[in-house]
PLY file of the C-alpha trace (Angstrom):
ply
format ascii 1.0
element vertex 97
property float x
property float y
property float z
element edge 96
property int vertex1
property int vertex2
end_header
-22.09 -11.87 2.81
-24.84 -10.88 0.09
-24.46 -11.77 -3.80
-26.99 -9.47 -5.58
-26.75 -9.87 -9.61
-28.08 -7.15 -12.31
-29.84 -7.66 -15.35
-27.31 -8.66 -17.30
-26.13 -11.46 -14.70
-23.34 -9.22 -13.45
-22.57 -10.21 -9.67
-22.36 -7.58 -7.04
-20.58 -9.21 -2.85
-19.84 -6.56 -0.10
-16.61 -7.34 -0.15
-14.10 -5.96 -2.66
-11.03 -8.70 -3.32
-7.89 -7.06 -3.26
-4.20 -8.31 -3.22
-1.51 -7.28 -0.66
2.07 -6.37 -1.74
5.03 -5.12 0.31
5.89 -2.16 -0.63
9.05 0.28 0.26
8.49 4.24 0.93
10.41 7.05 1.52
9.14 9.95 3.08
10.77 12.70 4.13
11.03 11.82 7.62
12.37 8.35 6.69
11.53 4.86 5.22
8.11 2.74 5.57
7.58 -0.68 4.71
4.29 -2.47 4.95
1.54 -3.92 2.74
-0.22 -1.69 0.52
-3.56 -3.05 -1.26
-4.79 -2.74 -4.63
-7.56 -3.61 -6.26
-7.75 -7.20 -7.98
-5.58 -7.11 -11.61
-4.63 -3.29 -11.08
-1.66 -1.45 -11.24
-0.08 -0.12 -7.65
0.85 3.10 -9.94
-3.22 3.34 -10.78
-3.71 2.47 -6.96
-1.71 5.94 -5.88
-2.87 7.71 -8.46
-6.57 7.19 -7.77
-6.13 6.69 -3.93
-7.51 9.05 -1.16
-5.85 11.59 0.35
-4.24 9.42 2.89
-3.21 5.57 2.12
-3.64 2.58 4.10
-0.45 0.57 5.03
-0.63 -2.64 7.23
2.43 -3.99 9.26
4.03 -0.88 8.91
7.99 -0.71 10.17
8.77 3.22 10.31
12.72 3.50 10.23
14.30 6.91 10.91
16.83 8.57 8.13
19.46 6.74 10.46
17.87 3.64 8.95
16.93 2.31 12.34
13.20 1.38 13.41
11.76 3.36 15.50
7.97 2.53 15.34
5.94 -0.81 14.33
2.28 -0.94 13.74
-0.64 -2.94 12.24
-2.23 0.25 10.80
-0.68 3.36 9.09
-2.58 6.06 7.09
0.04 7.83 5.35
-0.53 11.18 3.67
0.65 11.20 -0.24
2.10 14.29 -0.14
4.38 12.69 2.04
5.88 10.17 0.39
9.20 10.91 -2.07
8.97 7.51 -3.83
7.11 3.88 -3.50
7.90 1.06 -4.84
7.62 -2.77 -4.69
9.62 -4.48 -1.85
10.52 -7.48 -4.73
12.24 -4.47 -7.26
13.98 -3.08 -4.48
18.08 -3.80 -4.52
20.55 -1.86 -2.22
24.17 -1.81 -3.60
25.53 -3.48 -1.25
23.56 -6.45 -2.30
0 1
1 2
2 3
3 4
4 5
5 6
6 7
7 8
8 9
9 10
10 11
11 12
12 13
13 14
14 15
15 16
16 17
17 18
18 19
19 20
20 21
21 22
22 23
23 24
24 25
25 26
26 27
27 28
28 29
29 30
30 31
31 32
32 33
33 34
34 35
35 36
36 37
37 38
38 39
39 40
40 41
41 42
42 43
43 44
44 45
45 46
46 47
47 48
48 49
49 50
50 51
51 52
52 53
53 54
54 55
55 56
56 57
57 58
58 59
59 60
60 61
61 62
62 63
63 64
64 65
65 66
66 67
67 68
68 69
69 70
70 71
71 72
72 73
73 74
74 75
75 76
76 77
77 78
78 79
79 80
80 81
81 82
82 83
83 84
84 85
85 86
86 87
87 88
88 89
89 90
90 91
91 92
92 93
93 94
94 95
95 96
């Protein structure tokens, strides 16, 4: 890995640092939960808003509308008009709970 600094002493790696949080999302086709990435400090809201046309999810669990899962995987790119809502996995409370 490279450092490369400007003229103003500003450092430059080829690696971007991001954190990892598990997140909860409903599609229409039933639930996902996985880690989503976001840059370093920022928002998951900014993340989504700013993101690609498809999103990366790692560790993905696909459940059905039955709630059962049907499909596990280390990589998922979802499509955003896809998904009905997203949220944290930690601000996530069923009732029964």
């Amino acid at each position: 890995m490279s450092t490369r600094y400007d003229e103003k002493g500003k450092f430059f790696t080829d690696r971007v640092t991001k954190e990892q949080i598990p997140v909860m999302i409903q599609t229409i086709f039933g639930r996902i939960e996985g880690f989503f990435y976001v840059m370093a400090g920022a928002r998951l809201k900014d993340e989504i808003n700013n993101a690609e046309q498809f999103i990366a999810i790692t560790n993905a669990k696909i459940y059905d509308l039955n709630g059962e899962c049907e499909v596990l995987c280390e990589f998922l790119s979802l499509n955003r008009d896809h998904i009905v809502w997203l949220a944290p996995q930690s601000e996530v409370r069923f009732p029964s709970e």
